[in-house]
C-alpha positions as a Markdown table, in Angstrom:
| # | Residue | x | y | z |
|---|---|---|---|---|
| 1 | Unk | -213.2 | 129.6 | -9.1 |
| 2 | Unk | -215.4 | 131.6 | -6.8 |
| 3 | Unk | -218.4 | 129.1 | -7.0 |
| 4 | Unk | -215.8 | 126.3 | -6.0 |
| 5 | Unk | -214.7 | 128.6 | -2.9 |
| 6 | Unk | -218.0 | 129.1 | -1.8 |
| 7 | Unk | -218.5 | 125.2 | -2.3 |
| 8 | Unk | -215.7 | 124.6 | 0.2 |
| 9 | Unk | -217.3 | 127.4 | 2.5 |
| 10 | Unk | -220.6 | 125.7 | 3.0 |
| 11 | Unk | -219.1 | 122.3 | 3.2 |
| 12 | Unk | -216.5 | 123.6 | 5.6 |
| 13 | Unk | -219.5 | 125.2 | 7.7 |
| 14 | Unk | -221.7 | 122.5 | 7.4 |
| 15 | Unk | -219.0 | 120.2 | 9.2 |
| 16 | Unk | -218.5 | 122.8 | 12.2 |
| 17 | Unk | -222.2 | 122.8 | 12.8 |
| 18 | Unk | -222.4 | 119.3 | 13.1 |
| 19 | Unk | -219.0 | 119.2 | 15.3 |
| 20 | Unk | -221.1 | 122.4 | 17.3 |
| 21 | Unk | -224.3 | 119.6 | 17.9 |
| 22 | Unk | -221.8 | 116.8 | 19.1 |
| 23 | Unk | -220.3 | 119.2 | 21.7 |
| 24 | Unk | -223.8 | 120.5 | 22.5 |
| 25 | Unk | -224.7 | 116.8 | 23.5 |
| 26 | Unk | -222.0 | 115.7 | 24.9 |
| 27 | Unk | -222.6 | 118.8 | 27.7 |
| 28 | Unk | -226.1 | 117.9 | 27.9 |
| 29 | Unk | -225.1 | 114.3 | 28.3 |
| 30 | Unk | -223.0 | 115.3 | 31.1 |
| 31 | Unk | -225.6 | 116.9 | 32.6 |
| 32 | Unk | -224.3 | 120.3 | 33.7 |
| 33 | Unk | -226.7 | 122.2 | 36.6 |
| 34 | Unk | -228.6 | 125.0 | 34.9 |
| 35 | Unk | -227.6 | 128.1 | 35.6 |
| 36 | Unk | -231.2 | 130.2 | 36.4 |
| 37 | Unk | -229.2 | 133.2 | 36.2 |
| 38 | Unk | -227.7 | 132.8 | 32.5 |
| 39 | Unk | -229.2 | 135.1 | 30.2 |
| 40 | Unk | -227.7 | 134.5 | 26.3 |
| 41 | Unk | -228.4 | 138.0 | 24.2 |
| 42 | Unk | -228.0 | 137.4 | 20.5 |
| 43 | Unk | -229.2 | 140.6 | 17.4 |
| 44 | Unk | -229.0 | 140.1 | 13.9 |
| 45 | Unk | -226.6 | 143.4 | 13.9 |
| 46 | Unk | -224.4 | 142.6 | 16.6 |
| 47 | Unk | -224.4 | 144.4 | 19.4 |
| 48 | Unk | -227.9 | 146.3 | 18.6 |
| 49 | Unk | -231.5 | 146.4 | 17.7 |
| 50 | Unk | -234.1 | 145.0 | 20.5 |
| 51 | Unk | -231.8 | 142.9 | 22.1 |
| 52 | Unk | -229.7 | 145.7 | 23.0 |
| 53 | Unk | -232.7 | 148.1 | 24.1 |
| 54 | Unk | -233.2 | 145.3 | 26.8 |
| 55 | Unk | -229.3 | 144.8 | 27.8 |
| 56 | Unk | -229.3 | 148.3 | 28.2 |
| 57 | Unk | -232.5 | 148.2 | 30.6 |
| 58 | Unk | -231.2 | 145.5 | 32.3 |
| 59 | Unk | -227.6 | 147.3 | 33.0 |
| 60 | Unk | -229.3 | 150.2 | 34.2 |
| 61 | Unk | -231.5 | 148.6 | 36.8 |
| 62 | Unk | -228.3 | 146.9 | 37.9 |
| 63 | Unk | -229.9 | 143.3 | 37.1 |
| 64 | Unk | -226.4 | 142.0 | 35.9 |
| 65 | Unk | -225.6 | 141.9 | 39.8 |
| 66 | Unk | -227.2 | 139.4 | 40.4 |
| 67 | Unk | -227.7 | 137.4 | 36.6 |
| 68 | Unk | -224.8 | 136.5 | 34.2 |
| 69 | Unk | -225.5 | 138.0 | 30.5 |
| 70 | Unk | -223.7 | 136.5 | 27.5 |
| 71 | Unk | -223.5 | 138.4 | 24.5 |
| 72 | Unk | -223.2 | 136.2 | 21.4 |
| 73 | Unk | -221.4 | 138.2 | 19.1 |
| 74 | Unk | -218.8 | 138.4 | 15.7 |
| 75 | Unk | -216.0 | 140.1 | 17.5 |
| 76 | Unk | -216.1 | 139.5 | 21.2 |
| 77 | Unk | -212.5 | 141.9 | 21.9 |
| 78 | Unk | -214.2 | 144.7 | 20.1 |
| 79 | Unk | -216.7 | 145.1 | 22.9 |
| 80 | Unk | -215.3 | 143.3 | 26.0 |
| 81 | Unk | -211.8 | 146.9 | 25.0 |
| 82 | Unk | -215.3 | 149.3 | 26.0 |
| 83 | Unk | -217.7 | 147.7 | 28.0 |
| 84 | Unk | -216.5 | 146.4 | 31.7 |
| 85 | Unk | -219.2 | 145.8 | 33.3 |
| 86 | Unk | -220.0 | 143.2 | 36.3 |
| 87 | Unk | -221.3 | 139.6 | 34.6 |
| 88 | Unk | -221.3 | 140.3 | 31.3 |
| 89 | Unk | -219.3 | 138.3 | 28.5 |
| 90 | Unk | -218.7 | 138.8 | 25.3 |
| 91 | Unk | -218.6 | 135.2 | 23.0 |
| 92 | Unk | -218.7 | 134.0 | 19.7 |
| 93 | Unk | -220.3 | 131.8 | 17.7 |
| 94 | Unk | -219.2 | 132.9 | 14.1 |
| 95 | Unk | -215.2 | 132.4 | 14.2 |
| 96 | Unk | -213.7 | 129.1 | 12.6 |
| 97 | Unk | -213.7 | 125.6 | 14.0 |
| 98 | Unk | -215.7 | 124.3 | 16.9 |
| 99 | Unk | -217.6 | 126.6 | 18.9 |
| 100 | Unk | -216.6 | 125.0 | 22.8 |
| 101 | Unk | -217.5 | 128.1 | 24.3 |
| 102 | Unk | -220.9 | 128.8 | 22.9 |
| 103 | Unk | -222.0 | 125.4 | 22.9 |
| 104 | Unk | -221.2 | 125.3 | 27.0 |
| 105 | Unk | -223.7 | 128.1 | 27.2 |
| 106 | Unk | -225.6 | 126.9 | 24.9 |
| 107 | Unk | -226.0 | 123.5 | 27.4 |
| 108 | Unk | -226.0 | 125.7 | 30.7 |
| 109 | Unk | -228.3 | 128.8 | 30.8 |
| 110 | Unk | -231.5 | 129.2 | 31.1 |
| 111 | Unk | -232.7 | 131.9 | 29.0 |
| 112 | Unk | -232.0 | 133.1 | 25.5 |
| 113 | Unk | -233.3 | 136.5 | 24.2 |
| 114 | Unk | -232.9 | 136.5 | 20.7 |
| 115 | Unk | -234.2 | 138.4 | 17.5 |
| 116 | Unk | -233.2 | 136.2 | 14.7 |
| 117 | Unk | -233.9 | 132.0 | 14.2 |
| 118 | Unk | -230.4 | 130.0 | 14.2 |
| 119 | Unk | -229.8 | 130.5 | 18.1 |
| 120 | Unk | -229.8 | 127.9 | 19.8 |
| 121 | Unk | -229.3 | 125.1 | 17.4 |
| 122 | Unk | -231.2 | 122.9 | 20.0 |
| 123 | Unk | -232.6 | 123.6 | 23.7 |
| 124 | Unk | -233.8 | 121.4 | 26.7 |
| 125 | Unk | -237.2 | 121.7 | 27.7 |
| 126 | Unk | -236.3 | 123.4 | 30.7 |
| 127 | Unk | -234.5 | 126.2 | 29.0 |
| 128 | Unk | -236.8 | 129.3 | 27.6 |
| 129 | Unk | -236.3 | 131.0 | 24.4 |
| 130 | Unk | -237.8 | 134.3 | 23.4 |
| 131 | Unk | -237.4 | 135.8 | 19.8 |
| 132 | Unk | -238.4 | 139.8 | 20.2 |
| 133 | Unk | -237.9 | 139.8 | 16.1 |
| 134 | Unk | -237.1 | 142.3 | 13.9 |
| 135 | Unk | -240.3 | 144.3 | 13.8 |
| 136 | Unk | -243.8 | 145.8 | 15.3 |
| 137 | Unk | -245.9 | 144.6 | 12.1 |
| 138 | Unk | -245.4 | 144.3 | 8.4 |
| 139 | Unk | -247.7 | 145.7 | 5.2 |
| 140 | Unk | -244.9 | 143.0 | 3.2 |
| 141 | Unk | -245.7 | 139.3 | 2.6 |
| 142 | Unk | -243.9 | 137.1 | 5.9 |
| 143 | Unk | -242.2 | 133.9 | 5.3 |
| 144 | Unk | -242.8 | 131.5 | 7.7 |
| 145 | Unk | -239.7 | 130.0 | 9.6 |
| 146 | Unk | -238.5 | 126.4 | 8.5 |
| 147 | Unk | -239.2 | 125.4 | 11.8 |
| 148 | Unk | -239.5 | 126.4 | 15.5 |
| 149 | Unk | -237.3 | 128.7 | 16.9 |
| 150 | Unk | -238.9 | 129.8 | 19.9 |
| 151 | Unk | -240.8 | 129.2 | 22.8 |
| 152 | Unk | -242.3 | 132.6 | 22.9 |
| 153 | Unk | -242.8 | 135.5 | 20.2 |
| 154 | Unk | -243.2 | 139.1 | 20.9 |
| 155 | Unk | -245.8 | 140.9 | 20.2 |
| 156 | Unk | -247.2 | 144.0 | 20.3 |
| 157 | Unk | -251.3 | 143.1 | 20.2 |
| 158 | Unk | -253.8 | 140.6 | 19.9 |
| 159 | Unk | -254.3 | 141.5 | 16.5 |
| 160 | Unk | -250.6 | 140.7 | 15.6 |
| 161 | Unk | -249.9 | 138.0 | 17.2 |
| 162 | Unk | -252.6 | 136.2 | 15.1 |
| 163 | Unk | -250.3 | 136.6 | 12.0 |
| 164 | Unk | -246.7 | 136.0 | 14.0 |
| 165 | Unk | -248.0 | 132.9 | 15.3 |
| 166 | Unk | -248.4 | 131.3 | 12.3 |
| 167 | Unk | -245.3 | 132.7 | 11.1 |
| 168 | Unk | -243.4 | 131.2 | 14.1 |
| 169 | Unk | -245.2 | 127.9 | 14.7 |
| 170 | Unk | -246.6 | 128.7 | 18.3 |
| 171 | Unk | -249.8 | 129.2 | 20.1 |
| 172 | Unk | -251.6 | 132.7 | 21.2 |
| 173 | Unk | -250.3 | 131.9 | 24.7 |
| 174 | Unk | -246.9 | 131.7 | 23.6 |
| 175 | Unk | -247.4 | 135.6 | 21.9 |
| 176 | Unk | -246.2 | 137.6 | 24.8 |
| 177 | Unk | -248.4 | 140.8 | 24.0 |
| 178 | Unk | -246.1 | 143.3 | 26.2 |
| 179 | Unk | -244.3 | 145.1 | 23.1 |
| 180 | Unk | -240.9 | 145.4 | 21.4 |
| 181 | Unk | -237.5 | 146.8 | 24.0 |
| 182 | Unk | -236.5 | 148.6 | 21.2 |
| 183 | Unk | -239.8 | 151.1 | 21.2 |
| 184 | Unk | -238.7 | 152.4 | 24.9 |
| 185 | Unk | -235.6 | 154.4 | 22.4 |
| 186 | Unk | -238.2 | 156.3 | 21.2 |
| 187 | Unk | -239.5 | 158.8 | 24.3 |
| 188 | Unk | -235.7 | 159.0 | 25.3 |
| 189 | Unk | -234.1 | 162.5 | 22.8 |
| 190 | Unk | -230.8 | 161.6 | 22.3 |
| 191 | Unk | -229.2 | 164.1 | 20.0 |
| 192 | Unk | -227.9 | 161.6 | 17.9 |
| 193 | Unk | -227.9 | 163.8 | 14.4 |
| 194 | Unk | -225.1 | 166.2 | 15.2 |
| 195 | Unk | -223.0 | 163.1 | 16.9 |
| 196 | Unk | -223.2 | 161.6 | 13.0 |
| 197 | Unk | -223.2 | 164.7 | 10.9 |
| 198 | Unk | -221.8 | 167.6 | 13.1 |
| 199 | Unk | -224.1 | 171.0 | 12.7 |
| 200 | Unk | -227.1 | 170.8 | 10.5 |
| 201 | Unk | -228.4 | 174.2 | 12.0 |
| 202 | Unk | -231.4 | 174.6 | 12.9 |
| 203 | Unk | -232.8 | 172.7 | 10.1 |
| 204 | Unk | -235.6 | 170.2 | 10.1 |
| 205 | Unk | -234.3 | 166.6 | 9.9 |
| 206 | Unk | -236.7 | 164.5 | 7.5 |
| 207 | Unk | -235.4 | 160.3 | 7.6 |
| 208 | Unk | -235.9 | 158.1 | 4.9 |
| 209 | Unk | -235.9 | 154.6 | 5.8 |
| 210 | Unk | -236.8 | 152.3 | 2.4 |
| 211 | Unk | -236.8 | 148.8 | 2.5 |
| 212 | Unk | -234.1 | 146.8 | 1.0 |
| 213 | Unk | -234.8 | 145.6 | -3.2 |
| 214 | Unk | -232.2 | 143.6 | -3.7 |
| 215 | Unk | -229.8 | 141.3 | -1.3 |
| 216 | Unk | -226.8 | 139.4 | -1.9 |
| 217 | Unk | -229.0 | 136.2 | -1.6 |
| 218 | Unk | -232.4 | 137.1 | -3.2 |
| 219 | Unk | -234.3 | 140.0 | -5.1 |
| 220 | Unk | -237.8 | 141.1 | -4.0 |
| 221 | Unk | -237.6 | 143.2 | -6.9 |
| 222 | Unk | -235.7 | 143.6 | -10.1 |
| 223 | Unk | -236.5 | 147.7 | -10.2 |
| 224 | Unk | -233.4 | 149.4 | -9.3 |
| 225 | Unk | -233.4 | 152.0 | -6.7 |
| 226 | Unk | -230.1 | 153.6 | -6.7 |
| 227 | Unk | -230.5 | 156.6 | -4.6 |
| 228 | Unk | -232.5 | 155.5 | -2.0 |
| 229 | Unk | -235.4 | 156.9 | -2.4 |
| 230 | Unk | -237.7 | 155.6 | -6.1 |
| 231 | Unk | -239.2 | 158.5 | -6.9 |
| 232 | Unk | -235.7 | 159.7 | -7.8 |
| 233 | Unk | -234.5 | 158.8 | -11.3 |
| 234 | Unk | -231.2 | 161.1 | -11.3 |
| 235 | Unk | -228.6 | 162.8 | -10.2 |
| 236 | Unk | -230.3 | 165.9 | -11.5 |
| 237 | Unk | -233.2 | 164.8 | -9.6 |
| 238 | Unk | -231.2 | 164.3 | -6.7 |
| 239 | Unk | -229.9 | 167.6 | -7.0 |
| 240 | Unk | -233.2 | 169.2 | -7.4 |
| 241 | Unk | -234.1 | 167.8 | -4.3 |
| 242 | Unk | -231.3 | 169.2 | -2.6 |
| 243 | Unk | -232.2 | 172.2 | -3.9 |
| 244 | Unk | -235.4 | 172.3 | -2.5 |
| 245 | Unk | -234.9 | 171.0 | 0.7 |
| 246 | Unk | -232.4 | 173.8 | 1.1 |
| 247 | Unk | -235.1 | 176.3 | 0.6 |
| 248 | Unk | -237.4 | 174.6 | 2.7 |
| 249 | Unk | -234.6 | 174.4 | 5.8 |
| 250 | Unk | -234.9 | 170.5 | 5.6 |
| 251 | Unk | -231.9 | 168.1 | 6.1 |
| 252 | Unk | -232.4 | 165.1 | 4.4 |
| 253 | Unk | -231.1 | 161.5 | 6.1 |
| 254 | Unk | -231.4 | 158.3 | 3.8 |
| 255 | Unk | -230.4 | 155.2 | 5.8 |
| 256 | Unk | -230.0 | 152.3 | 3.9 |
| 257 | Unk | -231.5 | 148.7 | 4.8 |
| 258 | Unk | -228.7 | 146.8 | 6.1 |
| 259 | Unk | -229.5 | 143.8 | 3.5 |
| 260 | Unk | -230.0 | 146.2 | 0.1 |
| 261 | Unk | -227.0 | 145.3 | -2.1 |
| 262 | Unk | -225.1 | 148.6 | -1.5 |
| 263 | Unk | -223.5 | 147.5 | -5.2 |
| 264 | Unk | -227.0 | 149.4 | -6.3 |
| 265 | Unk | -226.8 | 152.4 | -4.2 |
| 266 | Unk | -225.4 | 155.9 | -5.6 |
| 267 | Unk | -224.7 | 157.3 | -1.9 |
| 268 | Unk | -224.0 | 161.1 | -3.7 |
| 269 | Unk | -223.2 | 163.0 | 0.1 |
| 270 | Unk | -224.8 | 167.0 | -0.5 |
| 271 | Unk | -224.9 | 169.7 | 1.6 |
| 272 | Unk | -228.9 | 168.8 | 2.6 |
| 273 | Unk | -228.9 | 165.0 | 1.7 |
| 274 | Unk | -226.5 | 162.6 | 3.3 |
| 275 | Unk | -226.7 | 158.6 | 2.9 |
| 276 | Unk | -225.4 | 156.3 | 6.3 |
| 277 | Unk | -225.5 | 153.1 | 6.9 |
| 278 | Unk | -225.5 | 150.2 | 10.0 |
| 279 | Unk | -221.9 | 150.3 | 10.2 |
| 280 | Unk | -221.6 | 154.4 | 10.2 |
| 281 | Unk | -224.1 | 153.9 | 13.2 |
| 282 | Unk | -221.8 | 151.5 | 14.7 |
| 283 | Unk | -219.3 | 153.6 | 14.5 |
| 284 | Unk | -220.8 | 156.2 | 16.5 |
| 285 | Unk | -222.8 | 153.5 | 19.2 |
| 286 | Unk | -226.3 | 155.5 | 17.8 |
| 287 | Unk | -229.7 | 152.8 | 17.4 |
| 288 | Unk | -231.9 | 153.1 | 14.4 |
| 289 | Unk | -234.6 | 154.5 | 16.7 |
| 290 | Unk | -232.6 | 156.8 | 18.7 |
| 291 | Unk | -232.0 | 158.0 | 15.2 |
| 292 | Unk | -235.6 | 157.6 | 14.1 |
| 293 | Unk | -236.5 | 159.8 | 17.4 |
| 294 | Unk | -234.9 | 163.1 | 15.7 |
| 295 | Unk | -237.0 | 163.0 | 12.7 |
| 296 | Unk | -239.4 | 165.4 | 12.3 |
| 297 | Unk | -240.7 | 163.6 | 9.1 |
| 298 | Unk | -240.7 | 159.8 | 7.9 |
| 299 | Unk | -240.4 | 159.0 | 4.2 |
| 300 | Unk | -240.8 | 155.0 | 3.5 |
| 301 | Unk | -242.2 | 152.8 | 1.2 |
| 302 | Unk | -243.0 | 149.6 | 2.0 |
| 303 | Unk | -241.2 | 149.2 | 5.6 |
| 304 | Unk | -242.5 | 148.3 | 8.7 |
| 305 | Unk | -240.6 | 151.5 | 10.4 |
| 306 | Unk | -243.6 | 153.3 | 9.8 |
| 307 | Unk | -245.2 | 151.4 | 12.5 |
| 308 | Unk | -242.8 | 152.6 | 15.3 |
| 309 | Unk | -242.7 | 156.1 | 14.1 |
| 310 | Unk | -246.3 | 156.2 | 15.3 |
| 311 | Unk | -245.8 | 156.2 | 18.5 |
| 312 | Unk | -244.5 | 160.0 | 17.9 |
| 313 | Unk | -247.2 | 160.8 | 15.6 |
| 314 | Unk | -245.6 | 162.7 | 13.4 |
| 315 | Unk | -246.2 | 163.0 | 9.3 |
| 316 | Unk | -245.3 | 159.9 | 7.4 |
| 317 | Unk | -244.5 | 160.1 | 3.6 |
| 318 | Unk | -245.1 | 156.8 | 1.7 |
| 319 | Unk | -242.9 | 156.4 | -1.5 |
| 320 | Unk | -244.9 | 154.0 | -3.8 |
| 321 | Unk | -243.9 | 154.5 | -7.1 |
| 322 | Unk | -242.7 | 151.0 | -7.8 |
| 323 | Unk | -245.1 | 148.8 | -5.6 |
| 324 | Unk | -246.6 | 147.1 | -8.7 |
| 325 | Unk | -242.8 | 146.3 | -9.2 |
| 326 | Unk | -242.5 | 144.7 | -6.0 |
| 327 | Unk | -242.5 | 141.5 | -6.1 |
| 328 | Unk | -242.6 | 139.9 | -2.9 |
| 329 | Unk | -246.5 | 141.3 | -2.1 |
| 330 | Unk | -248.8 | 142.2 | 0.5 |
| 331 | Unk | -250.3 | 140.7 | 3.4 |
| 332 | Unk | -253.7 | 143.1 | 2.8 |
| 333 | Unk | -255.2 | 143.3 | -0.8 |
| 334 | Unk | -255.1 | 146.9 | -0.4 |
| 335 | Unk | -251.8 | 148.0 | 1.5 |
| 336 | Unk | -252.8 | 151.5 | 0.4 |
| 337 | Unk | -255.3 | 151.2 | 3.1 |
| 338 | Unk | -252.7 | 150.0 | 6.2 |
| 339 | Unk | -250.6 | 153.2 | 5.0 |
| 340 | Unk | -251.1 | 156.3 | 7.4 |
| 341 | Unk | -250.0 | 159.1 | 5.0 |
| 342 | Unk | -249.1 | 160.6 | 1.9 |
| 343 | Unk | -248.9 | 158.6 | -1.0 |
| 344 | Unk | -245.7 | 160.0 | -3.1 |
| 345 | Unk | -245.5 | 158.7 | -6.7 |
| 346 | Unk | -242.7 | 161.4 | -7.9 |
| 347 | Unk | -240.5 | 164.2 | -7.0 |
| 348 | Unk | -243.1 | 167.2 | -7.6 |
| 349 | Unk | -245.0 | 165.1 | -4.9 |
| 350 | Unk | -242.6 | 164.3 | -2.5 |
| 351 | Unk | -241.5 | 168.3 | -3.0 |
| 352 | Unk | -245.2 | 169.4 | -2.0 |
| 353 | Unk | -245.5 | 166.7 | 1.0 |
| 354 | Unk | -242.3 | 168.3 | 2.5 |
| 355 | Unk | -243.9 | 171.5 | 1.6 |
| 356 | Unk | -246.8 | 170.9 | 3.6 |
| 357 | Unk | -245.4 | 169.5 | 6.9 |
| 358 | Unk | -243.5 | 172.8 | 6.4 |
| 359 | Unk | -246.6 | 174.6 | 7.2 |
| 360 | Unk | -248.2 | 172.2 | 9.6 |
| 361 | Unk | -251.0 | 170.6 | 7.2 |
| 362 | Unk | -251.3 | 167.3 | 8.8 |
| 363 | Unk | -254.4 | 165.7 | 7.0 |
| 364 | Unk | -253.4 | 161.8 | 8.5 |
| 365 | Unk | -253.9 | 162.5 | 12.4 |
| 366 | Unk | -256.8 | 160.4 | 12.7 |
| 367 | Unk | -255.8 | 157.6 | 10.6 |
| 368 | Unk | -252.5 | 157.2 | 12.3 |
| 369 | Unk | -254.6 | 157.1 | 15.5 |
| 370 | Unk | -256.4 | 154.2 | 13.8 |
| 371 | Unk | -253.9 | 152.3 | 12.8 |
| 372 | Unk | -251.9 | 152.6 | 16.2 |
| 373 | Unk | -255.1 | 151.4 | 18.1 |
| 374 | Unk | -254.5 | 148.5 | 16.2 |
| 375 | Unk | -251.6 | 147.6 | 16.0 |
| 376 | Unk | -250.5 | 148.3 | 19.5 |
| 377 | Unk | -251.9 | 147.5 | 22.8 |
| 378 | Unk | -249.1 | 149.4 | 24.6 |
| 379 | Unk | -247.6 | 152.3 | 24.3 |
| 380 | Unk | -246.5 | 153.6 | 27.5 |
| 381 | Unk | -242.8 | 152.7 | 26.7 |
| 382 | Unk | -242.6 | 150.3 | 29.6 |
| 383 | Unk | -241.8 | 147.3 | 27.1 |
| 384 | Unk | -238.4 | 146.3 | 28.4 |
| 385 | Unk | -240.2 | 146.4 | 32.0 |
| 386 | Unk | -243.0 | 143.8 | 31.2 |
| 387 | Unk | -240.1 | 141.6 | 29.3 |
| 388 | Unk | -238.1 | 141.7 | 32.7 |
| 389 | Unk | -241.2 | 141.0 | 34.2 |
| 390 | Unk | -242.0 | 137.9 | 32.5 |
| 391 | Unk | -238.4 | 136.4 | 32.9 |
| 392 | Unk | -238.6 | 137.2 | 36.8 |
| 393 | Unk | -241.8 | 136.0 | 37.5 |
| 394 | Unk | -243.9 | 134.9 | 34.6 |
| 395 | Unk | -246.2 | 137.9 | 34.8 |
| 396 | Unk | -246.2 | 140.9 | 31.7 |
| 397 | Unk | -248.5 | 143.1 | 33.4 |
């Protein structure tokens, strides 16, 4: 029964996206003037991410006086209850039936800033569209897009745009080199921590970000990792940790990937571990990297997070204990190498790493300064300024 309803789901979307191209063409046909001013904003999460770093530039330098920006998003009267300000709209593209309303500025503006591939379905050659994607680098294999999405790809130097333009299907002058919105977040302290949890004391806040096993549409790996983090086995081990981290004045934050299959995760809530998700951020208006900001330590694995929390150069902890389990790969044949800390393979490790930072030995300073050199080429935090800079004039200096 359920494959049959999914059946009549994809057929049933199918049909809408071909009614979506006829209306697209029929208001290209009709030739519409382009609007210059129309700016069409699009994350993967909604109302977040890079795209919203840059919204949120552009609202406070009062550009949405003078430029319309649409928000393409699932539920347009969730935002436009909260957010009243001059020129912006809130649309859809994800509700049932024929999309009139996204397809007109689909036809009509002239820039779309997006961080995904399915928006726009097509574009004129006079319209511009930059993808800011999802992340600074990656130590994981990339799968290149189906087909282009962009005009221009963001990048944050030379040395990775070489790999995202493959991945994207443009040339190096089409790699804007001027950084990622969303790393501006990270020099502004936002006390986001007792916003989501109330008073942790004065506690240091370790984050684990891990990178997601298993979706509801593919497995990169058939190891389970129910707690978050795989060098945990248990829920005695969980509560060992706990333990310690108690001892050691640590509070513990594991936020899940928003694709893992949260069917997997154990989210057991203690007094020095707590588990959140995208939608408890939500719920609270707080970014990933506004959170990422009020770590004192990173735990990961094989994440590309670890390349943002550079820019605060503060100790990483990699969690490896099932990469020979992971089977989407590497883009290096020794990822060890690209990883700026310690390399945890069980609990007693990950106890003495925390143990460590505790007492300030930091034996990665230099090869975090390494691997920033090379993988970014700025980081002033003026990214959203040499984006805005680009769309006004063509220039990312």
């Amino acid at each position: 029964m359920n494959k049959k309803v999914n059946y009549l789901k994809k057929i049933y979307w199918k049909i809408s996206s071909i009614m979506d191209l006829a209306v697209l063409k029929f208001f290209q046909k009709l030739g519409l003037k382009q609007k210059e001013n129309y700016i069409v904003l699009e994350s993967g999460g909604d109302f977040s991410d890079n795209i919203r770093a840059f919204y949120d530039y552009m609202i406070e330098n009062h550009i949405n006086e003078c430029y319309r920006l649409i928000w393409v998003v699932h539920n347009p009267r969730k935002y436009q209850k909260v957010i009243h300000e001059k020129n912006v709209r809130f649309i859809s593209r994800f509700h049932k039936g024929v999309h009139i309303k996204a397809m007109y500025y689909n036809a009509v503006s002239k820039w779309f800033i997006v961080s995904h591939y399915s928006w726009p379905i097509v574009w004129q050659p006079n319209q511009i569209v930059i993808n800011t994607i999802h992340s600074v680098h990656s130590i994981k294999k990339l799968v290149p897009v189906e087909r282009k999405c962009c005009d221009y790809v963001l990048c944050c130097s030379e040395y990775t745009a070489d790999i995202l333009k493959e991945i994207f299907h443009v040339d190096q002058y089409h790699c804007l080199i001027i950084g990622m919105p969303r790393l501006d977040i990270l020099y502004k302290h936002i006390d986001c921590v007792h916003k989501l949890f109330g008073d942790i004391g004065d506690n240091k806040i370790i984050i684990s970000m891990s990178t997601f096993r298993q979706t509801k549409s593919w497995i990169d790996s058939d190891n389970l990792n129910p707690y978050g983090l795989n060098v945990i086995s248990d829920s005695d081990e969980l509560a060992e940790l706990n333990s310690f981290l108690k001892l050691q004045h640590c509070f513990l934050i594991i936020k899940i990937h928003h694709l893992q299959d949260m069917k997997v995760i154990r989210s057991v809530q203690l007094d020095h571990v707590r588990y959140i998700t995208d939608a408890d951020l939500l719920k609270c208006d707080v970014q990933v990297n506004q959170l990422l900001e009020n770590a004192d330590i990173l735990l990961t694995d094989y994440s590309s997070v670890f390349y943002e929390y550079l820019l605060l150069d503060r100790p990483i902890g990699f969690m490896v204990r099932d990469m020979n389990d992971y089977s989407r790969g590497f883009l290096s044949d020794d990822p060890l190498s690209e990883m700026p800390g310690e390399k945890i393979f069980s609990l007693n490790q990950l106890k003495t790493f925390i143990a460590n930072c505790n007492m300030n030995i930091d034996p990665y300073v230099s090869e975090r300064k390494h691997i920033k050199k090379k993988v970014y080429k700025y980081s002033d935090f003026h990214n959203c300024e040499r984006l805005w800079n680009f769309i006004e004039g063509g220039n990312v200096q």
